[in-house]
FIDOTI-8898 format. One record per residue (C-alpha): y, z, x; residue number from 1; residue in three letters; chain. Coordinates in nm, 2 decimals. Last residue first. Example, Ala and Ser with C-alpha at 12.3 -4.5 7.8 and 13.67 -1.06 7.14 Angstrom:
BEGIN
<node><c2>-0.11</c2><c3>0.71</c3><c1>1.37</c1><n>2</n><res>SER</res><chain>A</chain></node>
<node><c2>-0.45</c2><c3>0.78</c3><c1>1.23</c1><n>1</n><res>ALA</res><chain>A</chain></node>
This chain:
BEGIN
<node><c2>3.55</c2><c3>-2.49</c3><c1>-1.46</c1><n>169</n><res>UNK</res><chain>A</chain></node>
<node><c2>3.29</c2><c3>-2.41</c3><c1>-1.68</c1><n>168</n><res>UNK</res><chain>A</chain></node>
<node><c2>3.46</c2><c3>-2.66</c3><c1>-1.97</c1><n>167</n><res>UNK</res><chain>A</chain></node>
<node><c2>3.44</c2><c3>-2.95</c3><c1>-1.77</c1><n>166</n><res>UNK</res><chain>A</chain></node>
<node><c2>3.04</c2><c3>-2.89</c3><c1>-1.68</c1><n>165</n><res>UNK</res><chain>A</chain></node>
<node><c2>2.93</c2><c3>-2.76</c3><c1>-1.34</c1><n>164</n><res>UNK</res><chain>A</chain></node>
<node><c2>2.84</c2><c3>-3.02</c3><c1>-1.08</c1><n>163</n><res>UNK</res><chain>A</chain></node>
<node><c2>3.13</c2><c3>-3.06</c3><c1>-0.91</c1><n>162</n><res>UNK</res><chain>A</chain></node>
<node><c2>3.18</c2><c3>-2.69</c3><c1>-0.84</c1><n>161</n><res>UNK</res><chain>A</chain></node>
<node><c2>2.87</c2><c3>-2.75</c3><c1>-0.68</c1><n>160</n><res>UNK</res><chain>A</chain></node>
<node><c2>2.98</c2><c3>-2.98</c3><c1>-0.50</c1><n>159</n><res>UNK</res><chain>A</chain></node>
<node><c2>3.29</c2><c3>-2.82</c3><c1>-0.38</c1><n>158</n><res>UNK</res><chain>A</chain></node>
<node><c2>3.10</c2><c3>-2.53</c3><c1>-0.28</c1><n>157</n><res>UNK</res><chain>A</chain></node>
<node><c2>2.81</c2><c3>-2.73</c3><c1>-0.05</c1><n>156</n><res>UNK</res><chain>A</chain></node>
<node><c2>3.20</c2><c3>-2.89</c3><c1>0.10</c1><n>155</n><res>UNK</res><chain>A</chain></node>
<node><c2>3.36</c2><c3>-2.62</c3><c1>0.16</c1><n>154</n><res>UNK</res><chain>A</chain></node>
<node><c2>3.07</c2><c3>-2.46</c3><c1>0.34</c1><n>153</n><res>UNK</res><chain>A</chain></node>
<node><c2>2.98</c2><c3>-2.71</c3><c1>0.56</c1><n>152</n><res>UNK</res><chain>A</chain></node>
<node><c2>3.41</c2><c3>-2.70</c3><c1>0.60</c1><n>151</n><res>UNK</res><chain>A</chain></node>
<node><c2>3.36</c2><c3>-2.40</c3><c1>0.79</c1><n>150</n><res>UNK</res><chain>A</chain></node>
<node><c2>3.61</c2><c3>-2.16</c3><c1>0.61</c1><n>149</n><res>UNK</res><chain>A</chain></node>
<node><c2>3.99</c2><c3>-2.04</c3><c1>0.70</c1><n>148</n><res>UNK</res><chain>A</chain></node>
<node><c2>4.14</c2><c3>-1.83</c3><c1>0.51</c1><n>147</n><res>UNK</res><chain>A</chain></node>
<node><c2>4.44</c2><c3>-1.91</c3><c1>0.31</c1><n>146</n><res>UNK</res><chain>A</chain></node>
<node><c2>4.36</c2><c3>-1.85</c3><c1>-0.01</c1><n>145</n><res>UNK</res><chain>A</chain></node>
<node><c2>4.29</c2><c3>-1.49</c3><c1>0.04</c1><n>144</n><res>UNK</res><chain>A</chain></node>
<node><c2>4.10</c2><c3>-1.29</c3><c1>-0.26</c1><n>143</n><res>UNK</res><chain>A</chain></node>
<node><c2>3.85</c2><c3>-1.56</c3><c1>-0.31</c1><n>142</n><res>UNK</res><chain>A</chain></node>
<node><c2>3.84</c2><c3>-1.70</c3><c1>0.03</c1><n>141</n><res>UNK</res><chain>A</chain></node>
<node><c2>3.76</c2><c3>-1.32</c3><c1>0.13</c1><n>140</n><res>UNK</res><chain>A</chain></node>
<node><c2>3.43</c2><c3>-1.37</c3><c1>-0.05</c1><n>139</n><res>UNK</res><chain>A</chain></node>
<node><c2>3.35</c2><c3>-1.70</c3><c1>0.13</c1><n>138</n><res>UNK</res><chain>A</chain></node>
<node><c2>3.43</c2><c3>-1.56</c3><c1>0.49</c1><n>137</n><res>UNK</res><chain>A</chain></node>
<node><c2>3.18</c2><c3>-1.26</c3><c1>0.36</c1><n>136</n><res>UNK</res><chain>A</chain></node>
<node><c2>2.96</c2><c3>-1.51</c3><c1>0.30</c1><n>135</n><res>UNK</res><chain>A</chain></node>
<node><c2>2.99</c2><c3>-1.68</c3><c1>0.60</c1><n>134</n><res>UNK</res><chain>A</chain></node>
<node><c2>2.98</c2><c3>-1.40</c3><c1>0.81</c1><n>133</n><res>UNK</res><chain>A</chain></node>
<node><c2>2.62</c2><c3>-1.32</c3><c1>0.63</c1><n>132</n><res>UNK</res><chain>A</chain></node>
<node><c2>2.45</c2><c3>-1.64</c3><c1>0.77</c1><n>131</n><res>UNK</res><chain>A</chain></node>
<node><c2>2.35</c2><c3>-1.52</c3><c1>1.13</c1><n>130</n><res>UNK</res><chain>A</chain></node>
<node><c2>2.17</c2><c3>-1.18</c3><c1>0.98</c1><n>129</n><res>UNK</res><chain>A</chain></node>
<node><c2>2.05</c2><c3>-0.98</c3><c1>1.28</c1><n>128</n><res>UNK</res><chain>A</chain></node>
<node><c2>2.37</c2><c3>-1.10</c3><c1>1.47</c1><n>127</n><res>UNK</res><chain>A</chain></node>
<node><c2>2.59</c2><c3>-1.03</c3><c1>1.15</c1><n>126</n><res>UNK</res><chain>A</chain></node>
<node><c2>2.45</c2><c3>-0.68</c3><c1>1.13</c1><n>125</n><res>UNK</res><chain>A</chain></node>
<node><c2>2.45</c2><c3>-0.58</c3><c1>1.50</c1><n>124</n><res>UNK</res><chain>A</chain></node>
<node><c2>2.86</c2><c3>-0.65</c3><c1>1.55</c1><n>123</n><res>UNK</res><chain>A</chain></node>
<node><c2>2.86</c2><c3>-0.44</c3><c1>1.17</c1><n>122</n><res>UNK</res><chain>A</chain></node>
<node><c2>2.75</c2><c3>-0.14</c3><c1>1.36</c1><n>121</n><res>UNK</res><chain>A</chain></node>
<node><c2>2.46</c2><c3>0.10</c3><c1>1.36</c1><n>120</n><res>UNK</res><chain>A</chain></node>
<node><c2>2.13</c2><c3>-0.09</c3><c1>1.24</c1><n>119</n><res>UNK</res><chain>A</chain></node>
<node><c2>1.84</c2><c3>0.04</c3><c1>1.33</c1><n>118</n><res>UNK</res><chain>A</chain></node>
<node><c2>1.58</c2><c3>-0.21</c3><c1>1.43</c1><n>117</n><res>UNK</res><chain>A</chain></node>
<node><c2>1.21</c2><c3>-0.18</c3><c1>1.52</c1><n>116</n><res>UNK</res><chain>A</chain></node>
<node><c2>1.10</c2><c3>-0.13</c3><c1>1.15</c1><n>115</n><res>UNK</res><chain>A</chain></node>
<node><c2>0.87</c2><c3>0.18</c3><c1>1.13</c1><n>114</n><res>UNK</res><chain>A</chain></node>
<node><c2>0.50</c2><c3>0.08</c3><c1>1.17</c1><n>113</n><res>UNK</res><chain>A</chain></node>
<node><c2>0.37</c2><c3>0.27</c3><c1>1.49</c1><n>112</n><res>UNK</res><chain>A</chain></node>
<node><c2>0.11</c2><c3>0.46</c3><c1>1.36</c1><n>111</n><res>UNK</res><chain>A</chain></node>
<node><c2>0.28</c2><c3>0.76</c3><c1>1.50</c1><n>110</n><res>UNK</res><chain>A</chain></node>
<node><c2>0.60</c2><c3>0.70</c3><c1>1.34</c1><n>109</n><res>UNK</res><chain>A</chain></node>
<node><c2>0.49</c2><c3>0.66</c3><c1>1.02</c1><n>108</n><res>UNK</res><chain>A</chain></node>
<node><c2>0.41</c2><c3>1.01</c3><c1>0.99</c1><n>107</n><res>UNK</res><chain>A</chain></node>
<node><c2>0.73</c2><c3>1.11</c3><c1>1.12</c1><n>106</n><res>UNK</res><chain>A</chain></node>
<node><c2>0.88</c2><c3>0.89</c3><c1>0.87</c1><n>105</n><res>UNK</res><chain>A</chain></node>
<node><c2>0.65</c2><c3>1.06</c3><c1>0.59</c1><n>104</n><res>UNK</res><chain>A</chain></node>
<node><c2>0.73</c2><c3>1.39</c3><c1>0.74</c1><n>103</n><res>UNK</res><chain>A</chain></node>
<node><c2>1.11</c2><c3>1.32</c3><c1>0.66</c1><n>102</n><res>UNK</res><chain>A</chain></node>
<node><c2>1.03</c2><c3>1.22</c3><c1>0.31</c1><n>101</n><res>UNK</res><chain>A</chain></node>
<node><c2>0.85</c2><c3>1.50</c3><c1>0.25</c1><n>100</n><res>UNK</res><chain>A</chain></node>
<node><c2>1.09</c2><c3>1.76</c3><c1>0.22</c1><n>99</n><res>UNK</res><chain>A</chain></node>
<node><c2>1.40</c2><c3>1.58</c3><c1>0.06</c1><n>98</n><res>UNK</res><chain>A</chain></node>
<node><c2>1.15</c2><c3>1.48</c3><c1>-0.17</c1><n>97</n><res>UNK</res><chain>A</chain></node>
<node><c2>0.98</c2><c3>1.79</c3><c1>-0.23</c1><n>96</n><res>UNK</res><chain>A</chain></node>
<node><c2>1.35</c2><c3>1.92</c3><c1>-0.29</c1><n>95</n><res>UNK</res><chain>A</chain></node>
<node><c2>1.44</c2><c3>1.66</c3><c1>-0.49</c1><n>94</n><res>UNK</res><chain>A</chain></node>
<node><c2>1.14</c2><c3>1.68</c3><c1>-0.75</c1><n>93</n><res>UNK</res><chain>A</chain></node>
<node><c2>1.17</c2><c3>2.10</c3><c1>-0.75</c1><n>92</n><res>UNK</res><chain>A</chain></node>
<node><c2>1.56</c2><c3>2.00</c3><c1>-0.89</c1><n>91</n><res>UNK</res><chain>A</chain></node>
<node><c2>1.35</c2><c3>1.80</c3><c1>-1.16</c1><n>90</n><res>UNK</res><chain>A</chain></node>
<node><c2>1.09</c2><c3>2.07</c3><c1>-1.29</c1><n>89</n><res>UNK</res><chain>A</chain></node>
<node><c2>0.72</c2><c3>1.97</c3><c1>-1.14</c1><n>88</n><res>UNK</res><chain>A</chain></node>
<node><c2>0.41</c2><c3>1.87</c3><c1>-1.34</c1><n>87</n><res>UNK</res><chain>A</chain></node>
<node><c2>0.38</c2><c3>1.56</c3><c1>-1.13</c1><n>86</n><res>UNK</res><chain>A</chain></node>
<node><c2>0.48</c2><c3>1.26</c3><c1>-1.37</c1><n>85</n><res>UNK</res><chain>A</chain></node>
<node><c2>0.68</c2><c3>1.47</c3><c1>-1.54</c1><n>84</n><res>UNK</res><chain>A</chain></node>
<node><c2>0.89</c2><c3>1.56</c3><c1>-1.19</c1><n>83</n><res>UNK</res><chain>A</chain></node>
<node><c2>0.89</c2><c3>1.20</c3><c1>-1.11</c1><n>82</n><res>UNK</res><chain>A</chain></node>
<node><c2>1.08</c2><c3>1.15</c3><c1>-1.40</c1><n>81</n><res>UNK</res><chain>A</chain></node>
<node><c2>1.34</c2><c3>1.41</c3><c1>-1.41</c1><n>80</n><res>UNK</res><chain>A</chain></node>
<node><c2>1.38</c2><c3>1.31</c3><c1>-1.03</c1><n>79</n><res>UNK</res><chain>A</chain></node>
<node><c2>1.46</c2><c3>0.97</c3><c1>-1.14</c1><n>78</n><res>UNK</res><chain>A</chain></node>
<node><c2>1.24</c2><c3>0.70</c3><c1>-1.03</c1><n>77</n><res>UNK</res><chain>A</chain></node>
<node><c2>1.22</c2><c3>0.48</c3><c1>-0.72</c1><n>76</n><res>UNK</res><chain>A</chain></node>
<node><c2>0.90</c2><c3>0.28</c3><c1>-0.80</c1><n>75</n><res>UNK</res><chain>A</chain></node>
<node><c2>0.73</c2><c3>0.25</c3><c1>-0.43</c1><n>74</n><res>UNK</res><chain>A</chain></node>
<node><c2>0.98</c2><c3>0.53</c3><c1>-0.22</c1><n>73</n><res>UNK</res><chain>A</chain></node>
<node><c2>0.90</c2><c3>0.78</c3><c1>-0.50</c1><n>72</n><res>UNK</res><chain>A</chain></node>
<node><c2>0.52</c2><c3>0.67</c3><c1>-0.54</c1><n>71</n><res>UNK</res><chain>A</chain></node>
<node><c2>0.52</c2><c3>0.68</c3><c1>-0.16</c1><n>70</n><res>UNK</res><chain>A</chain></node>
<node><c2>0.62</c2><c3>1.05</c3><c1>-0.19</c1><n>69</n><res>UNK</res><chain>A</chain></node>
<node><c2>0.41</c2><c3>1.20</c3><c1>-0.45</c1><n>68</n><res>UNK</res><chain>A</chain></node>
<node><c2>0.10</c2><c3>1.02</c3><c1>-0.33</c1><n>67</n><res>UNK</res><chain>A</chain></node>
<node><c2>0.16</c2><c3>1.20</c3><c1>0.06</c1><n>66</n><res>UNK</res><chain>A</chain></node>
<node><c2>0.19</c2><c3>1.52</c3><c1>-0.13</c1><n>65</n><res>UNK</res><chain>A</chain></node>
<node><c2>-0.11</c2><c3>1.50</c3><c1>-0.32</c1><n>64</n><res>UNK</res><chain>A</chain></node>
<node><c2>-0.27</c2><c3>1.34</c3><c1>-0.02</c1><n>63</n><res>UNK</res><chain>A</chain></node>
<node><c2>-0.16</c2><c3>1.67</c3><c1>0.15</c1><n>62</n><res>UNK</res><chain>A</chain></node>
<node><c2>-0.36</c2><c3>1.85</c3><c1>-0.09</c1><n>61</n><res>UNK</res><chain>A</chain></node>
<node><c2>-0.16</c2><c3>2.11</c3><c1>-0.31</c1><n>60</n><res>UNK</res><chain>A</chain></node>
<node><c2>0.14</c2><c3>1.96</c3><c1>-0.46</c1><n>59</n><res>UNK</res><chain>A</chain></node>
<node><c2>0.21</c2><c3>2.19</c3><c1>-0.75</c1><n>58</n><res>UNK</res><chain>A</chain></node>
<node><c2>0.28</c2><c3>2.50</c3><c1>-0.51</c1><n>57</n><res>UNK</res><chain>A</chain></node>
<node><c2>0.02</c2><c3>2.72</c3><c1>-0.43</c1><n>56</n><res>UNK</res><chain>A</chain></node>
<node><c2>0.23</c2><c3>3.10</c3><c1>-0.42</c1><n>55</n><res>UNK</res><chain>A</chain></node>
<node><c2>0.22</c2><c3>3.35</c3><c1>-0.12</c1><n>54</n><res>UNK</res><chain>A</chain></node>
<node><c2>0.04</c2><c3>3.29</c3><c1>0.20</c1><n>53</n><res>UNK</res><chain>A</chain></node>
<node><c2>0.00</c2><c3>2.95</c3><c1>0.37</c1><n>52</n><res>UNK</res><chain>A</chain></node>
<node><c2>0.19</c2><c3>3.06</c3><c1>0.69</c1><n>51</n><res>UNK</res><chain>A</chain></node>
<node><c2>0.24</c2><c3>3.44</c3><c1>0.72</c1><n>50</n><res>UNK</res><chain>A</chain></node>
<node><c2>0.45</c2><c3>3.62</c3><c1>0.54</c1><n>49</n><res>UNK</res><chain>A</chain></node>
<node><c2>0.74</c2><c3>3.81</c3><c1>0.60</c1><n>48</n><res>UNK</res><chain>A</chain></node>
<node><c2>0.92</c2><c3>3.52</c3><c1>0.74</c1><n>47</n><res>UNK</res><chain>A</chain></node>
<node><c2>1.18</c2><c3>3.37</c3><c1>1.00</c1><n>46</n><res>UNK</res><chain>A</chain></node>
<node><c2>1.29</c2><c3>2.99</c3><c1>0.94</c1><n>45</n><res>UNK</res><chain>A</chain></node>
<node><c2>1.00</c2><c3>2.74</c3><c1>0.96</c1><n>44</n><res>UNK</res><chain>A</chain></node>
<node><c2>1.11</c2><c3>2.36</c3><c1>1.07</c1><n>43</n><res>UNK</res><chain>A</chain></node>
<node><c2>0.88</c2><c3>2.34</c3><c1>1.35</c1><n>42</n><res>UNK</res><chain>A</chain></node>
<node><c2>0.55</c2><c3>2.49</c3><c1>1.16</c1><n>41</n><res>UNK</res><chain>A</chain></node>
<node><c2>0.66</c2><c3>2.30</c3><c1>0.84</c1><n>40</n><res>UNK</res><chain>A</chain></node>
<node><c2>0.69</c2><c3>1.99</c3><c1>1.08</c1><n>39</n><res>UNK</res><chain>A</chain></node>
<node><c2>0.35</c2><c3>2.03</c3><c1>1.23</c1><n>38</n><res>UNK</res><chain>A</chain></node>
<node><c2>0.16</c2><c3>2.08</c3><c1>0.94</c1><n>37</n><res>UNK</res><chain>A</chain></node>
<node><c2>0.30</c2><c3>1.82</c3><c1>0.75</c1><n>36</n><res>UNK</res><chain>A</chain></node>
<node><c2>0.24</c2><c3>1.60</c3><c1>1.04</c1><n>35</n><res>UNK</res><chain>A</chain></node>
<node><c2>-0.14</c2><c3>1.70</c3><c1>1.05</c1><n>34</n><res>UNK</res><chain>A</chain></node>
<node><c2>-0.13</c2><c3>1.62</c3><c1>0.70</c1><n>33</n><res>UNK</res><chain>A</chain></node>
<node><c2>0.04</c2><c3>1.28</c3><c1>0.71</c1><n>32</n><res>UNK</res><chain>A</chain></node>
<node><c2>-0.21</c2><c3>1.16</c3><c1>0.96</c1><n>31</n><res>UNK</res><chain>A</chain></node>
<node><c2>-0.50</c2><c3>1.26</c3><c1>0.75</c1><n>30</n><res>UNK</res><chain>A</chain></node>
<node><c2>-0.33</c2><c3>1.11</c3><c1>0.44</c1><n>29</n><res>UNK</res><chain>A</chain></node>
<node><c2>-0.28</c2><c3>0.76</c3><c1>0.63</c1><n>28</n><res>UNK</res><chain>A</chain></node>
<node><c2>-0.67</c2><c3>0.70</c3><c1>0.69</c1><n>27</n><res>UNK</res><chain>A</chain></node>
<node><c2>-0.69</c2><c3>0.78</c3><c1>0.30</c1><n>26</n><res>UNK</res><chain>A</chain></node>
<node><c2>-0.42</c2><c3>0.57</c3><c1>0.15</c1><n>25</n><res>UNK</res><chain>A</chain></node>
<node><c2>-0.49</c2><c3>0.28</c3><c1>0.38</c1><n>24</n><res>UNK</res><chain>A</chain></node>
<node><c2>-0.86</c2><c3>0.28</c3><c1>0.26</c1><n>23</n><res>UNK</res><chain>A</chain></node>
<node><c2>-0.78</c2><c3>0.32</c3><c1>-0.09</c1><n>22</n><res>UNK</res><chain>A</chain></node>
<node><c2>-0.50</c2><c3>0.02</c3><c1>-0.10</c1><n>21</n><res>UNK</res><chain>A</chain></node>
<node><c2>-0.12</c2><c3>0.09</c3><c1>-0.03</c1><n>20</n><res>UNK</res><chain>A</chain></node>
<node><c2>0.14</c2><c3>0.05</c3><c1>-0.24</c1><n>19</n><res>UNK</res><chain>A</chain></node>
<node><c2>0.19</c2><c3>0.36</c3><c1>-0.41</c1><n>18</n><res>UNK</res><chain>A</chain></node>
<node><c2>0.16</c2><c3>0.28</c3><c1>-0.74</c1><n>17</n><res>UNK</res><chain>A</chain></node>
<node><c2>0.04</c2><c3>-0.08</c3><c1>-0.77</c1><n>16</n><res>UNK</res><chain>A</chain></node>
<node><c2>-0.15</c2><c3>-0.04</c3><c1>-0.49</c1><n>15</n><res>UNK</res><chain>A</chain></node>
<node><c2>-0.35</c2><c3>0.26</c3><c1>-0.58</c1><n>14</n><res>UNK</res><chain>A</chain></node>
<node><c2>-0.42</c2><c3>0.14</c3><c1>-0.96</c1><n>13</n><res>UNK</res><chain>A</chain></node>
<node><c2>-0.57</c2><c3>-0.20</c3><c1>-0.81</c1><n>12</n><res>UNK</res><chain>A</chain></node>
<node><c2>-0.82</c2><c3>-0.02</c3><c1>-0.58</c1><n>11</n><res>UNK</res><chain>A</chain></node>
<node><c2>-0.92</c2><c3>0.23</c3><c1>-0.91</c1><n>10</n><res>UNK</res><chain>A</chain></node>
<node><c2>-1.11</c2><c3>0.52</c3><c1>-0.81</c1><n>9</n><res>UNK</res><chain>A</chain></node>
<node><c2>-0.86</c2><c3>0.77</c3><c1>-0.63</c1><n>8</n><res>UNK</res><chain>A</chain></node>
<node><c2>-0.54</c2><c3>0.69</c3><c1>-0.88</c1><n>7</n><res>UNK</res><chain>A</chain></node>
<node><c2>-0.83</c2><c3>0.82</c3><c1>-1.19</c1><n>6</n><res>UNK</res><chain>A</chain></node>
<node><c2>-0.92</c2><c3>1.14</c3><c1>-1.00</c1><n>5</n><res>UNK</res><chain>A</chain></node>
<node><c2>-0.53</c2><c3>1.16</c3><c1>-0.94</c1><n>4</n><res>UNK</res><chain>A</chain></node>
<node><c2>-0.43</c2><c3>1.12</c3><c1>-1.27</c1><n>3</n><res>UNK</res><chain>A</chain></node>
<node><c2>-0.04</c2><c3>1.19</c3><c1>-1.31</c1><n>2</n><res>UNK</res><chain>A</chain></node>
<node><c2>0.09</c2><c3>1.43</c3><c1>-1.56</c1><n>1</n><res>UNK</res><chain>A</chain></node>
């Protein structure tokens, strides 16, 4: 099971794991928490019980919660292992996940740090990335001999082709 006390006191520990250093981790966690709060409250379908009642769930603190979830989007592991890391079954892994990651993004959202661009179409994708038609262009040569490619590219690809020994080519 992951260390918190241990994640808290080393600087070095906190950025290799979650990518952020002490400070960052801390003044984020109060953000995240009032967003927790808010989304649960938002996202609540019709109860018995009142908010906060019933079972404590594995994650307690928010900063539990906000550690769990940038140490999923920082290392990308399996479910089965972040649930051993955390103490938590696999399928309860996905579900905090599919919870938290959300909140995260509303999270970030406020401090203003999400990535201006979304891209929806593949017009906006080769104008963010200028160089990618060629690739593709060089890709298609492949399966179509007949295309047609800038002949800076021909020519960078004949030279390397050049270059490679007689029994590569």
């Amino acid at each position: 099971m992951l260390n918190k006390d241990r994640l808290l006191r080393d600087n070095r520990l906190c950025k290799a794991l979650v990518g952020l250093s002490l400070e960052e981790l801390k003044t984020l966690s109060a953000h995240f928490s009032s967003c927790y709060l808010t989304y649960r409250k938002n996202n609540r379908v019709a109860h018995q019980r009142k908010m906060g009642a019933g079972q404590k769930g594995f994650l307690p603190t928010p900063l539990d919660k906000l550690v769990f979830i940038l140490l999923y989007l920082k290392c990308y592991p399996t479910y089965d292992l972040q649930g051993f890391l955390f103490g938590l079954e696999r399928t309860r892994a996905c579900r905090w996940v599919k919870l938290l990651l959300p909140v995260l993004e509303m999270t970030l959202g406020h401090e203003c740090v999400l990535p201006a661009r979304q891209i929806r179409s593949m017009e906006e994708f080769c104008h963010a990335f200028p160089g990618v038609r060629t690739f593709l262009l060089m890709g298609q040569n492949v399966l179509f001999k007949n295309l047609k490619i800038p002949d800076a590219v021909t020519k960078c690809t004949r030279e390397r082709r050049d270059r490679l020994p007689a029994k590569w080519s």
